[in-house]
N, C-alpha and C positions, 0 to 999 in steps of 0.2 A: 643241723641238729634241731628235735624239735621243741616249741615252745609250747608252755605250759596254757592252758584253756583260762581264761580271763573273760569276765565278765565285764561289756562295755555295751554305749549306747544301739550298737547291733545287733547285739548279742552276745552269746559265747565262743569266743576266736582263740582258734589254737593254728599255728603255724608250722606248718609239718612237710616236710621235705618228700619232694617226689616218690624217693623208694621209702619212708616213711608209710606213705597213706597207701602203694602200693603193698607192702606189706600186713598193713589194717586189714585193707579188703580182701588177702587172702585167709588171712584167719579168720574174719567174717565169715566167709564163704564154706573155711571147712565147717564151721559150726552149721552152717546152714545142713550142709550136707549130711553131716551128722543126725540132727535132727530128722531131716527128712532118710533116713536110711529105710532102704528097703523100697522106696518110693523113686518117683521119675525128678531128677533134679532141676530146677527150677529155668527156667528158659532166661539166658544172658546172664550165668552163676557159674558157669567153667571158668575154671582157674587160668591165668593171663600167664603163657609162655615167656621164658625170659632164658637169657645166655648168660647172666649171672648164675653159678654152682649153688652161693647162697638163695637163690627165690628158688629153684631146680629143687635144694631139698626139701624148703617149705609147703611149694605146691604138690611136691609128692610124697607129703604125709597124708594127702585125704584125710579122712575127718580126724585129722592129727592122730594117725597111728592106730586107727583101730581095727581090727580084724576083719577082713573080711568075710571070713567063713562063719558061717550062721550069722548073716548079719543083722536080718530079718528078727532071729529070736536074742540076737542080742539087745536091740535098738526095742524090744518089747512090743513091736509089729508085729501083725495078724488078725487070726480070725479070734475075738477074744473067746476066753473057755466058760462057762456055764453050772452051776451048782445046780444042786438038785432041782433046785425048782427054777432054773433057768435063768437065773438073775444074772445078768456078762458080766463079769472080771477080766482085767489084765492083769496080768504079770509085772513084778517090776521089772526093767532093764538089768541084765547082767552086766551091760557095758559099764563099767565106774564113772567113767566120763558123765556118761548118758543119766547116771541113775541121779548124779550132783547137777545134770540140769532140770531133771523130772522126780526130784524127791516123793515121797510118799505123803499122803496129805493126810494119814489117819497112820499112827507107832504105835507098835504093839509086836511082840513075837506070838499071843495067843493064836490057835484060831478064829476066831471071833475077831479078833484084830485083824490076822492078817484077810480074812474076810472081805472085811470093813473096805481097807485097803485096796485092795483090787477090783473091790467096786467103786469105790470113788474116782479111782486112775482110769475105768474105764468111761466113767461120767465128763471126765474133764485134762484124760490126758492131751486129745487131738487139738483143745483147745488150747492149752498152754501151748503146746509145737507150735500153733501157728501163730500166738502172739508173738513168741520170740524170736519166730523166723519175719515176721513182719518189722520186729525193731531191727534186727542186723542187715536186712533187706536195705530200711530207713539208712543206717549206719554207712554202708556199702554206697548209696546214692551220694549222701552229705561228704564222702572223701574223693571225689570226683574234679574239685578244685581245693585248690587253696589262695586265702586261709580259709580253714573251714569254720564256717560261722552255722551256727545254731541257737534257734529259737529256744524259749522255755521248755516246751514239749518236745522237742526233737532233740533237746540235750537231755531229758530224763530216757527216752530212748537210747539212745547211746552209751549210755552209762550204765543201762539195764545190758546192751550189746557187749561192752566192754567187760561188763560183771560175766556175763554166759562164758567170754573167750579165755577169763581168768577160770573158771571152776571147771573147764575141762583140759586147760593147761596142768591145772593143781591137780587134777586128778593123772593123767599120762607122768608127771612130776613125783606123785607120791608123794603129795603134801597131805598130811594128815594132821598133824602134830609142831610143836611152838621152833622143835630144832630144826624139822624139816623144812620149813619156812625159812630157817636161820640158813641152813645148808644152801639152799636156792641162790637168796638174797646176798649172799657170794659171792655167785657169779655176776663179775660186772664186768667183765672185759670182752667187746667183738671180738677184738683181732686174735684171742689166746682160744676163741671155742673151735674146740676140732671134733664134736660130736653131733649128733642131733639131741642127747641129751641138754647141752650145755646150751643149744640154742633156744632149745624151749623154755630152758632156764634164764636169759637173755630175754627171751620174749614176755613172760611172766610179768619180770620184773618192768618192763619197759610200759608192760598194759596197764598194769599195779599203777606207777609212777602219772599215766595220762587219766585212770580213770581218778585216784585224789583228786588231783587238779583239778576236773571236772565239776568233781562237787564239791570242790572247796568255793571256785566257782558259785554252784548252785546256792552255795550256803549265805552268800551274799546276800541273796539277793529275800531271803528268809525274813518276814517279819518279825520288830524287835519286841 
């Protein structure tokens, strides 16, 4: 079972059971993939075969469940589109998952807003993709043993990774609101989930539960 992330003279050490950190890295990895949709996936980021049923249906949610078909104009990949005077815009993702990892950096339902919008995402979406595919990257490396120890900066990376694998769980989850959280938060029991619902629901909770720790963790070490 695992233990909670603690902050000590090392570092930040959490103690996490083999199919534990195996687990991590594959939800790591669909984020990855996600993120990179539509693109070539990253060399030594193939999901790790297993004869457990339980990893069989995790690895075969790919980027946790999301469509394949038009994956390209879901994930808000391509050639960006052009206003009058040619200024690129992107699109935001239709993916929900996608769109809660690459929110809009300018609200507005205007034109003028949504405008605004698509040209900022197109300023600084590929940038954001690959900051976050570099912290679950980091993430992915750091669960390779255990315990896994983490410096300052490699535990705000993972905490950032851990954040990314909750907001695209919450989004396949259909957390939106204070019940559906409530609804989620539920499910606690392994041995009773017979769905891939309930397991995401299981996983949610369990990423929820490591990333507190983390920055409760983090919070320590905060000047007074």
């Amino acid at each position: 079972m695992a233990r909670a992330f603690k902050s000590t003279p090392k570092g930040f050490v959490a103690d996490l059971e083999k199919a534990e950190r195996r687990l991590l890295r594959t939800l790591f990895k669909d984020v990855i993939q996600l993120l990179d949709a539509g693109q070539e996936t990253p060399a030594g980021f193939a999901s790790e075969p297993s004869s457990d049923p339980f990893w069989d249906i995790v690895s075969g949610l790919g980027p946790l469940g999301a469509d394949d078909a038009g994956a390209g104009k879901a994930a808000g990949v391509g050639n960006p589109r052009g206003t009058g005077e040619g200024t690129p815009v992107r699109e935001a993702p239709q993916d929900e998952a996608l769109a809660r990892l690459l929110p809009p950096g300018v609200h507005g339902d205007t034109a003028a807003e949504q405008a605004a919008a698509g040209e900022f995402r197109a300023l600084t979406e590929d940038g954001v993709r690959r900051a976050k595919t570099a912290d679950l990257q980091r993430a992915v490396a750091a669960l390779q043993v255990n315990p896994v120890v983490l410096d300052e900066e490699h535990a705000i990376a993972f905490s950032r990774a851990l954040n990314d694998v909750r907001l695209v769980l919450s989004a396949r989850l259909g957390i939106d609101a204070e019940e559906d959280a409530e609804r989620v938060h539920a499910v606690d029991d392994w041995s009773a989930a017979q769905d891939v619902e309930s397991y995401m629901a299981l996983l949610y909770n369990f990423t929820t539960w490591l990333l507190e720790t983390l920055m409760l963790a983090l919070s320590t070490r905060l000047p007074d």
